[in-house]
C-alpha positions, 0 to 999 in steps of 0.5 A, spaced: 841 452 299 834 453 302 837 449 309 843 455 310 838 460 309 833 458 314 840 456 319 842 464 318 835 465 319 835 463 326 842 465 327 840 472 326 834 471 331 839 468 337 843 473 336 837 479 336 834 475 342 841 475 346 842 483 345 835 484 346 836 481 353 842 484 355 838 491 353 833 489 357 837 488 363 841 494 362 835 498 362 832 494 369 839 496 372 838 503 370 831 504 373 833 501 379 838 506 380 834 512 379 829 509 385 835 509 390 836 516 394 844 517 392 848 519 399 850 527 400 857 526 400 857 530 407 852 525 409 857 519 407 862 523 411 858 523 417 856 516 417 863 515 417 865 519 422 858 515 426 861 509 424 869 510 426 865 513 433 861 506 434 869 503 433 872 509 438 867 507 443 868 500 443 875 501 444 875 505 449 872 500 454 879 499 455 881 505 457 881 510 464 876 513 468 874 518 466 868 523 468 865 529 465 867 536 469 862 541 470 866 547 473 859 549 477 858 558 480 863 560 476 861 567 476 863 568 484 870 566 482 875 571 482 881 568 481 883 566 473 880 561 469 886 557 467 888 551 463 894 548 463 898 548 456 902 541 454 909 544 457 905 545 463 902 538 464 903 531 463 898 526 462 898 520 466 892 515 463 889 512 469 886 505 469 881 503 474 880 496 475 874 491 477 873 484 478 879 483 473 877 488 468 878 495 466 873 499 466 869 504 461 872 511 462 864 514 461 860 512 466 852 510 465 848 516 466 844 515 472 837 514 471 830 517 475 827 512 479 822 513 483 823 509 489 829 512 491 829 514 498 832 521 497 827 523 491 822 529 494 815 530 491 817 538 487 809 539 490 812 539 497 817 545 496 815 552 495 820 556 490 822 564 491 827 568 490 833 567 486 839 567 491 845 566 486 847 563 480 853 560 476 854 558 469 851 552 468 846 553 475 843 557 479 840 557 486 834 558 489 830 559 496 825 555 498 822 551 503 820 545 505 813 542 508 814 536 509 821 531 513 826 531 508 830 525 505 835 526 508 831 525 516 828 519 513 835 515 511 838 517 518 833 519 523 840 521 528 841 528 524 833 531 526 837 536 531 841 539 526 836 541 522 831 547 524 825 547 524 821 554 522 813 553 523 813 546 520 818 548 515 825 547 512 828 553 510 833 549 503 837 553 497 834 549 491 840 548 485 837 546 478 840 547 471 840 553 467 838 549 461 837 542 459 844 540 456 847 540 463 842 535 465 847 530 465 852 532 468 847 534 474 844 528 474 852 525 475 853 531 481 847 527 485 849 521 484 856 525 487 853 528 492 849 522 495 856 518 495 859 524 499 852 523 505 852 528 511 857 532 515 855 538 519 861 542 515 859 541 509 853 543 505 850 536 504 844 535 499 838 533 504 834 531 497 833 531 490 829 530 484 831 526 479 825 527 474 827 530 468 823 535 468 824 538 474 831 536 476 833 539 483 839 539 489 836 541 496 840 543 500 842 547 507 839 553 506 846 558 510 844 565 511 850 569 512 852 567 505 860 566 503 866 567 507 869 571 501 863 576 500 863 577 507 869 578 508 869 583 503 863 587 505 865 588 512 865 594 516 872 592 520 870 597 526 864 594 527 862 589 533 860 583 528 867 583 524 870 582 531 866 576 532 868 573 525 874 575 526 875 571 533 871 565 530 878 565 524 881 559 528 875 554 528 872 557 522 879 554 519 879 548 524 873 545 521 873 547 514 879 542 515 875 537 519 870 537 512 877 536 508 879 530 512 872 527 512 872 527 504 879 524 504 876 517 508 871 518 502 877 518 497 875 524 494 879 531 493 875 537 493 880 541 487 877 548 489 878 549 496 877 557 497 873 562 501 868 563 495 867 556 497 865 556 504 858 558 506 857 560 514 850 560 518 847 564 522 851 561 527 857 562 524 858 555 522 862 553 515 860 549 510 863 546 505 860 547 498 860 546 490 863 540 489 863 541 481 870 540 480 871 534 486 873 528 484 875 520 486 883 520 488 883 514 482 881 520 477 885 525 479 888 527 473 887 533 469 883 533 462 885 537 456 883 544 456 880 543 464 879 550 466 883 551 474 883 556 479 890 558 477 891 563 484 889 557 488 893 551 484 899 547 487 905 547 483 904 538 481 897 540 479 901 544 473 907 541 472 904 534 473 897 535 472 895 531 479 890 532 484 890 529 491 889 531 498 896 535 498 893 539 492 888 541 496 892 542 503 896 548 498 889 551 498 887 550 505 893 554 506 890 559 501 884 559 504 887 561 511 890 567 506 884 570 504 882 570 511 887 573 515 888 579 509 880 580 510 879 577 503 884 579 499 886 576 492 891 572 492 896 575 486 892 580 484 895 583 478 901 577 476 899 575 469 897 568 468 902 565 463 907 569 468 905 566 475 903 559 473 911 558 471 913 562 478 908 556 481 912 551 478 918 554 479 916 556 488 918 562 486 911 564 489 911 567 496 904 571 498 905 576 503 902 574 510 899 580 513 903 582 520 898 580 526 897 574 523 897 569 529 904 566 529 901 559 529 897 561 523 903 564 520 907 558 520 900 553 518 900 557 511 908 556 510 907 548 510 901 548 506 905 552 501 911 547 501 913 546 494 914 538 496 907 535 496 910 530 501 913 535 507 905 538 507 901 536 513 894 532 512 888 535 514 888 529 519 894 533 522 891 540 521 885 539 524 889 537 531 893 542 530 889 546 530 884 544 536 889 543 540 889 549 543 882 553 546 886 560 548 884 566 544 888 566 538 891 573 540 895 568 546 897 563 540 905 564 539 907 557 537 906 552 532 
């Protein structure tokens, strides 16, 4: 008898030590849980969304390149801002192939390094007045006390640059704020890869260094050929002698163009708000915020467009090339020849852009244009890309004859 009580005895205690064990392990467990910060939900759905980004990056690697637009002095632009609806433009995915592989679309921010030949010491440039500004940068006046970059790389260009008592006269550009660092930064790069031509505005140095990031470029005191055109007095002397200077003004605005097509680049925004003049009445080409490689020439969603100087692929198709720039050279010529005018002025937007697509659009030509002029204009405006000139064609058009424009009959 005493042997079943002390066996019931310890079956009792094994069985307090079992639950007392189990208690204890449930209280660890507890413990540890109260010391572990519980996630937000919203935080959780940010790391999953962070981390479904990670895995979108990856993928992406495979996909077309594609850049990051910074539509730049967007505030001198008197056209529309347009953007193409889904009816209005097809995507076309373009990949871009290299050494057997696809490249990523985003390309890597460029860096600042130091021993880059086109860097300026910011000590050498004196800043002054504010001379313009867009939506994501404004332009300064400065000048430069010592030999620019651009000298220092090609040593041939010294003539074409003066001097003014030991002093550059340059347009400083600079960001409005920090978040357009990256796409100024990817707009030097551009600019490099573009190098000197005498019609276009080319950068002569830069400042990569984050905290003073700059583009210097050719200072053009006459300002833009628009501005110009619109604040003339017609009757006066200095108007007659822009007005003779028409036809070279066009010939080497074409030349510029045809230069950028051996660079495989499209300008996308070629108009007389877009072209600076010298004192001497030299045209340069400017604002390359909207150019792009031909091998990425589609539209991006949402892109905002120069709708009254867009060719009819660009918004039914959603394709750049040089030919879309060929349409608004032949805008361009508008402009000049109506003394600034606004290419159809009070069409509504939605309206215009389906007469575009259709080639229902036809501007008005004013009735002394030179008739070789008249003539360029109407082939620019072909609603086939392919029947339009090259700006190779233009500009021999175009030198082909030194007479005076009034003499000029034939095309």
């Amino acid at each position: 008898m005493k042997n079943w009580f002390w066996i019931l005895i310890g079956a009792i205690g094994a069985v307090l030590f079992i639950v007392l064990v189990i208690v204890a392990i449930v209280l660890i467990v507890k413990v540890r849980r109260r010391k572990v910060k519980p996630v937000h939900p919203l935080k959780r759905s940010t790391a999953r969304k962070e981390a479904s980004q990670r895995s979108t990056a990856q993928q992406t690697a495979v996909d077309a390149t594609r850049e990051t637009q910074d539509i730049d002095d967007m505030e001198s632009l008197s056209g529309s801002l347009y953007s193409p609806q889904p009816w209005k433009s097809r995507r076309i995915q373009i990949r871009k192939i290299v050494d057997g592989k696809v490249e990523k679309g985003e390309p890597e921010t460029p860096k600042w390094n130091i021993s880059d030949p086109w860097q300026i010491d910011p000590s050498d440039l004196r800043i002054s007045s504010r001379i313009g500004r867009g939506d994501s940068s404004e332009v300064f006046f400065g000048e430069f006390s010592e030999k620019l970059p651009l000298l220092k790389i090609n040593s041939s260009l010294e003539n074409k640059f003066e001097l003014i008592n030991n002093i550059y006269q340059v347009a400083v550009k600079m960001p409005v704020d920090s978040a357009k660092n990256k796409a100024f930064l990817k707009e030097i790069e551009f600019m490099k890869e573009i190098g000197y031509h005498e019609n276009l505005l080319s950068m002569v140095g830069c400042s990569s260094e984050p905290k003073s990031l700059m583009i210097l470029t050719e200072f053009c005191g006459q300002g833009n050929l628009q501005k110009l055109l619109r604040g003339s007095d017609k009757q006066s002397r200095e108007f007659m002698i822009l007005k003779l200077h028409f036809m070279t003004i066009a010939r080497q605005i074409a030349d510029a163009l045809a230069y950028l097509v051996t660079k495989k680049i499209v300008h996308r925004d070629v108009a007389a708000r877009n072209v600076l003049l010298t004192k001497k009445k030299k045209p340069k080409l400017c604002d390359f915020g909207m150019s792009r490689h031909i091998d990425d020439f589609t539209v991006r969603e949402n892109e905002r467009l120069p709708l009254q100087w867009i060719a009819p692929e660009v918004l039914e198709f959603g394709v750049f090339s040089e030919k879309s720039d060929v349409w608004s050279f032949g805008i361009l010529l508008w402009e000049m020849y109506t003394i600034g005018g606004q290419p159809h002025a009070g069409v509504e937007e939605t309206k215009l852009a389906h007469l575009i697509i259709k080639g229902n659009v036809a501007l008005e030509i004013p009735e002394d244009t030179p008739e070789m002029m008249h003539q360029l204009m109407l082939t620019c405006w072909k609603p086939s890309s392919k029947e339009r000139p090259t700006f190779e064609a233009i500009a021999q058009i175009l030198s082909s004859s030194s007479a005076p424009e009034k003499l000029l009959s034939h095309f």
